[in-house]
N, C-alpha and C positions, 0 to 999 in steps of 0.2 A: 176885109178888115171891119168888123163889124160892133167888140165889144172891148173893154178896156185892156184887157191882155194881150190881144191880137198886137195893137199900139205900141204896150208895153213893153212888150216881148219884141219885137223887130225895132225897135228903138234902142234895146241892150245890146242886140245881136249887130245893129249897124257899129254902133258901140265896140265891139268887139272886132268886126271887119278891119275897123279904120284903126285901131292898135296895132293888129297883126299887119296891116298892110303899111305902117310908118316903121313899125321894127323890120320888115322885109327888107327895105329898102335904104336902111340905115348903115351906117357904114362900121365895117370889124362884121364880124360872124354875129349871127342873132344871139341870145340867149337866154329864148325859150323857145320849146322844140313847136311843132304843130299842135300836137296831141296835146298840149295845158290847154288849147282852146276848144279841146272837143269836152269835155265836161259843161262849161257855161252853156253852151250851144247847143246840147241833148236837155240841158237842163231849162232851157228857155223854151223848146219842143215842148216837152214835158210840162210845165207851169201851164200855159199857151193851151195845151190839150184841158188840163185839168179842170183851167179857168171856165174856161167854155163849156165844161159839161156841167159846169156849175158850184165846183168843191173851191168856194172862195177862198177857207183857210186854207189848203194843200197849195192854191197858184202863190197864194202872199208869201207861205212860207218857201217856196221854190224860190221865188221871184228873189226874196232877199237872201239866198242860198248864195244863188247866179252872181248877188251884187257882192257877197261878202268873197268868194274866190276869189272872183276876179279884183278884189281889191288886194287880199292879201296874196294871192300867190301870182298873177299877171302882173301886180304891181301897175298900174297906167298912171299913175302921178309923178314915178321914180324917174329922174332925169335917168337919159341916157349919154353915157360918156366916161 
């Protein structure tokens, strides 16, 4: 963990962890499948790779890709109930 994407990127993806793992465990059947979280999560790889090798604009613009799904389609603010 070495430059600010590394950071960034595994602080979204814990991020992501810890929604999936409070809706697991939530009570009634989830409803979102596994697979909505594999987009954020190739895409936070992907940003994380890009950062690193240097293409600042391509990780910003991943970065805020990652933030913008998962806000509109994971929904993590939306009570559950």
């Amino acid at each position: 963990m070495q430059t600010p994407y590394d950071w960034i990127t595994v602080a979204i993806f814990a991020g992501l962890i810890v929604i999936f793992l409070q809706r697991s465990v939530g009570e009634g059947e989830p409803q979102d499948s596994i697979l909505s979280y594999l987009p954020p999560s190739v895409g936070c790889a992907v940003a994380n790779y890009v950062g690193n090798e240097g293409y600042d604009l391509f990780a910003v613009i991943g970065i805020v890709a990652v933030l913008a799904y998962s806000y509109f389609v994971l929904k993590p603010f939306q009570r559950q109930g």
